[in-house]
C-alpha positions in Angstrom: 107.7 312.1 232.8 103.8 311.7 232.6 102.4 308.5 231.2 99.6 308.8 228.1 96.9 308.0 230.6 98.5 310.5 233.5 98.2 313.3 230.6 94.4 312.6 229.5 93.5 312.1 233.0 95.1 316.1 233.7 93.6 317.2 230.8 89.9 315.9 231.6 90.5 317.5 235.4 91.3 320.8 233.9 88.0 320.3 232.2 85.8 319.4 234.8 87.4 321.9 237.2 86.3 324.8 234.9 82.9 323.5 234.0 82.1 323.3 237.4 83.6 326.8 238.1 81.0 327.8 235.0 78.3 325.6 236.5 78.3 328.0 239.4 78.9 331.0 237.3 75.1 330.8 236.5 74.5 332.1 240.0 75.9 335.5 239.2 73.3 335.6 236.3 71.1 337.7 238.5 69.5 341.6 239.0 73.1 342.7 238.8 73.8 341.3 235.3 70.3 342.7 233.9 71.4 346.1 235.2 74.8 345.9 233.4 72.5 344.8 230.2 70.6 347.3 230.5 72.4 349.8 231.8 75.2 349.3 228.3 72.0 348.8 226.1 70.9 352.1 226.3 73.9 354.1 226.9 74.8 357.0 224.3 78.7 356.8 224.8 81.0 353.8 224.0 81.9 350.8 226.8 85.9 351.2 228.1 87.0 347.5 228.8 89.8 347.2 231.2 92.3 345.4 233.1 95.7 344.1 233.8 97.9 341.5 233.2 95.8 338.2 232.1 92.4 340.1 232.8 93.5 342.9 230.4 93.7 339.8 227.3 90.4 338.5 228.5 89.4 342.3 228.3 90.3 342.3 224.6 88.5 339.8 223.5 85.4 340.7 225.2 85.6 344.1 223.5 86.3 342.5 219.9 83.1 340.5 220.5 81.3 343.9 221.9 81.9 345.4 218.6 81.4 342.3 216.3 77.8 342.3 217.7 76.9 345.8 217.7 78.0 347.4 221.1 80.6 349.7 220.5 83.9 349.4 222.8 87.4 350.4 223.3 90.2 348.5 225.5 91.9 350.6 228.1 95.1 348.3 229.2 94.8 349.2 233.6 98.9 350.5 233.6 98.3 352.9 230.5 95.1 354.2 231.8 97.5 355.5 234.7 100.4 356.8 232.1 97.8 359.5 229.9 95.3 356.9 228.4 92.8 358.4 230.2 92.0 361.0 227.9 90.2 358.3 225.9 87.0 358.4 228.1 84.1 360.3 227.9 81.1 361.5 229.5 78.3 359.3 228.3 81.2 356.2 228.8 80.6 353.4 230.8 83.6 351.3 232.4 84.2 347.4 232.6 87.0 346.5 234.9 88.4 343.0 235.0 90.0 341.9 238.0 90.3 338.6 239.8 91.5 339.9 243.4 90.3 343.4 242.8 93.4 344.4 245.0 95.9 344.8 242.2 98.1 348.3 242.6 97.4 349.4 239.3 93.4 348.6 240.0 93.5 350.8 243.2 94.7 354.1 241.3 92.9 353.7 238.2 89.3 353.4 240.3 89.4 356.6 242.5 90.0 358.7 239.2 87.2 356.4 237.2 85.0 357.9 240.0 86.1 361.1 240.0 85.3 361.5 236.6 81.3 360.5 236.8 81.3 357.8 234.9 79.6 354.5 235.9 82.2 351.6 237.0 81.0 348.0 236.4 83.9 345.3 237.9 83.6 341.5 236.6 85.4 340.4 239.6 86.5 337.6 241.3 86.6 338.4 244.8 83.4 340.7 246.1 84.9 342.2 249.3 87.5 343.8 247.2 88.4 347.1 246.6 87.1 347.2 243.2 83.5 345.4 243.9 83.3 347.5 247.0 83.8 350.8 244.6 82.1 349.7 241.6 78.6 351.1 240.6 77.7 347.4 239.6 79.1 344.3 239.8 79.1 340.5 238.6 80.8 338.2 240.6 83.5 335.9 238.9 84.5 333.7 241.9 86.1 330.9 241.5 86.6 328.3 244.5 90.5 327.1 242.2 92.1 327.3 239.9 92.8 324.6 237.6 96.6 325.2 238.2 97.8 322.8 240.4 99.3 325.0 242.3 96.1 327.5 242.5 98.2 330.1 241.1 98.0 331.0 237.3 95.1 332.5 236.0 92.9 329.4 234.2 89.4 328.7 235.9 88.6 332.5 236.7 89.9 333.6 233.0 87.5 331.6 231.9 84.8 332.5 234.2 85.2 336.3 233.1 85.7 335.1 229.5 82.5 333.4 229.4 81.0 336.5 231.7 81.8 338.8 228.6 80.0 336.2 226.6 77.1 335.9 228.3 76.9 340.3 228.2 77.5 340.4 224.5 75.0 338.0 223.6 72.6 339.1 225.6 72.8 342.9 224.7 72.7 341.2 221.5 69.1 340.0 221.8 68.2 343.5 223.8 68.9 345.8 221.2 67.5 343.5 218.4 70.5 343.2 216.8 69.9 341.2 213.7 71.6 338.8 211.1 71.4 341.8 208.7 73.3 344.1 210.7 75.5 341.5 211.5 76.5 341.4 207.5 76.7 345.0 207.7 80.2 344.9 209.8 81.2 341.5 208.7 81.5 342.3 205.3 84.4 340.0 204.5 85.7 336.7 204.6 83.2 333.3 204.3 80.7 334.2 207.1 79.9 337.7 205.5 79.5 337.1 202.0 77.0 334.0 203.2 74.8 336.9 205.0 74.7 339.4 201.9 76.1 337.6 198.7 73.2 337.3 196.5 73.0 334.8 193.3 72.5 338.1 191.2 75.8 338.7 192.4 78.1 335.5 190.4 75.2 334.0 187.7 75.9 337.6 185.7 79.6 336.2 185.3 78.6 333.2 183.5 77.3 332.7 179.9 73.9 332.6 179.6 73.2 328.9 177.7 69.9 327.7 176.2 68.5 326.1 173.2 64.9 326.0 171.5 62.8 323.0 173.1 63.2 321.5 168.9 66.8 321.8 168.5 68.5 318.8 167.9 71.0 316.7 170.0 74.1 318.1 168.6 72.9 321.7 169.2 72.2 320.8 172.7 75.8 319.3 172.9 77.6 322.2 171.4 75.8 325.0 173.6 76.7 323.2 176.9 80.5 322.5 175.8 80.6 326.2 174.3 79.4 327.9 177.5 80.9 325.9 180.3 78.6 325.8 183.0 77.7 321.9 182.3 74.2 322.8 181.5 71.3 324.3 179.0 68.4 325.9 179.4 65.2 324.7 177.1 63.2 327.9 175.7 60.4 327.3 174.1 60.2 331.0 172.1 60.9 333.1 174.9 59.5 330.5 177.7 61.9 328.5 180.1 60.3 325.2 179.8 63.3 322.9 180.9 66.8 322.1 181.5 69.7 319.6 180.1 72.6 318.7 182.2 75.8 316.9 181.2 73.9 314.0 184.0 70.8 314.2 181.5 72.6 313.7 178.4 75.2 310.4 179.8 71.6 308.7 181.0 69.9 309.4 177.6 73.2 307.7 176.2 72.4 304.3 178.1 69.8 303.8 176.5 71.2 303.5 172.9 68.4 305.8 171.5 68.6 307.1 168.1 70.8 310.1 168.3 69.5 311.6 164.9 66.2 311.4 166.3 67.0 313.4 169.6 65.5 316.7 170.4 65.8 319.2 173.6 62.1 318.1 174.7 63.4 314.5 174.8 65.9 315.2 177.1 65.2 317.9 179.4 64.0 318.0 182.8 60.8 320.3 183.3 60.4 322.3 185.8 63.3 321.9 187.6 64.5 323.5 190.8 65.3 327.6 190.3 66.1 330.7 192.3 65.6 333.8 191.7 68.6 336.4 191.4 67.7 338.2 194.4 68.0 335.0 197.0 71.1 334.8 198.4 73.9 332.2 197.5 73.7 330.5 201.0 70.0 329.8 200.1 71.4 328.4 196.5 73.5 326.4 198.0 71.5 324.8 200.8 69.3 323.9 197.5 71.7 322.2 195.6 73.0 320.0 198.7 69.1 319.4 199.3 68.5 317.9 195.9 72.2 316.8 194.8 72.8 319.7 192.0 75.4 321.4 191.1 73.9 324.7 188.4 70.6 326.1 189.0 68.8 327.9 186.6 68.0 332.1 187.6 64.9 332.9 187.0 62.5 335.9 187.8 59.0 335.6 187.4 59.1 332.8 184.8 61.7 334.9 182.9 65.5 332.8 182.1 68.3 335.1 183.0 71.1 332.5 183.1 72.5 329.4 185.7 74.7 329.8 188.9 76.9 326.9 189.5 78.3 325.5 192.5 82.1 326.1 191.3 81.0 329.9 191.4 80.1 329.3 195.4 83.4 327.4 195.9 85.3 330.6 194.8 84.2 332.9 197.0 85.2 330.9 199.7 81.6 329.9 200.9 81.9 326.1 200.9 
């Protein structure tokens, strides 16, 4: 059995052994690796991903980030490739193949036919007088001097030197084919991280009630419209002119002072110009103002027109905060 100290000190090794196999990684960030950038930037057909065994998962999930940031790719598991997959590549198709002895049996059939084919063959590899980087069109080294096993034998440091690899391509194709924050919304539609990239305000104040008062109404007026419409707040017209807002915070610090309540109008009470956004901003941006100044409704408003209040309780439902 391993002492408490024993297993953080393991733990921290495994660490340090695969920042320092990353450290050296930066090396292979070279010619090679602009060619592959440039060479899957500008390419009309899709990019095949491939590999075997813990190579082929690493594979995967550089192919799910490929297509989360706009370059489109398909995973092509080395042993089915061999068994009919290969039907699944075409022409204008470029090939990724993961491999961290580029010797593996499955690796040495699937390359000859790759070739045969046309298509260009990039290897992220781990050992550069292989087969596979000797055969391959391009390729970026993956070399790892260990593995954090202690026993140098399962896959850890050089997984995560081609994981990081396939980070390094995706981000960087990324910034080449000015892939934006926009498009990014456009294939992320769901879930927290979408809606904050294309919900807009326009989008949840519509739900609510639309409160307000005249700028002469009394205190009870003001009271009722809040409590009737639920969104702990009033605008204050004056005719058809936003002037102000009331908050349930603006009418318990009116209280403290023991005013005459008879005596109470809107203009008493309301805070002028206070912060807005207009229904085409997006909720993110709504939000970032109410944390700024410590809100929780703001009032929508388009060109000096009132068209109702987004509160923060609508943000918490769609799953933003």
């Amino acid at each position: 059995m391993k002492s408490k100290t024993e297993i953080i000190e393991i733990g921290t090794q495994v660490i340090d052994n695969e920042l320092l196999a990353l450290n050296n990684l930066k090396l292979s960030i070279n010619d090679n690796f602009v060619n592959v950038v440039e060479l899957l930037g500008n390419i009309k057909g899709k990019v095949i991903v491939s590999g075997i065994g813990k190579s082929a998962i690493i594979a995967q999930k550089i192919v799910a980030t490929f297509n989360s940031t706009g370059t489109t790719a398909v995973f092509l598991h080395a042993a089915d490739a061999i068994h009919g997959d290969l039907g699944i590549i075409r022409d204008e198709d470029v090939l990724i193949l993961l491999s961290k002895s580029g010797e593996t049996a499955e690796i040495k059939v699937l390359v000859p036919l790759i070739k045969s084919m046309g298509n260009k063959l990039v290897a992220i590899v781990g050992n550069t007088g292989s087969y596979l980087a000797l055969q391959a069109d391009i390729v970026l080294d993956t070399t790892v001097s260990k593995e954090a096993c202690p026993n140098n034998l399962a896959p850890t440091t050089s997984t995560t030197a081609q994981l990081v690899m396939g980070d390094a391509l995706a981000v960087s194709l990324l910034e080449y084919r000015g892939f934006t924050a926009a498009d990014f919304a456009r294939i992320h539609p769901g879930g927290a991280l979408g809606k904050q990239l294309y919900l807009r305000v326009e989008d949840l104040y519509r739900r609510n009630e639309r409160p307000l008062v005249q700028i002469s109404d009394d205190l009870a007026k003001v009271i009722i419209e809040i409590s009737a419409k639920r969104l702990g707040a009033t605008a204050v017209m004056d005719g058809e002119l936003f002037v102000g807002l009331i908050t349930d915070g603006d009418l318990r610090r009116m209280l403290l002072k023991n005013p005459r309540l008879d005596l109470i109008k809107a203009a008493d009470i309301m805070t002028v110009n206070p912060k807005s956004i207009d229904e085409q901003s997006l909720v993110i941006d709504a939000l970032g103002i109410m944390r700024k100044h410590n809100i929780t409704q703001l009032p929508v408003v388009n060109q000096g027109v009132y068209c109702g209040i987004i509160h923060i309780h609508d943000i918490i439902k769609e799953g933003i905060i």
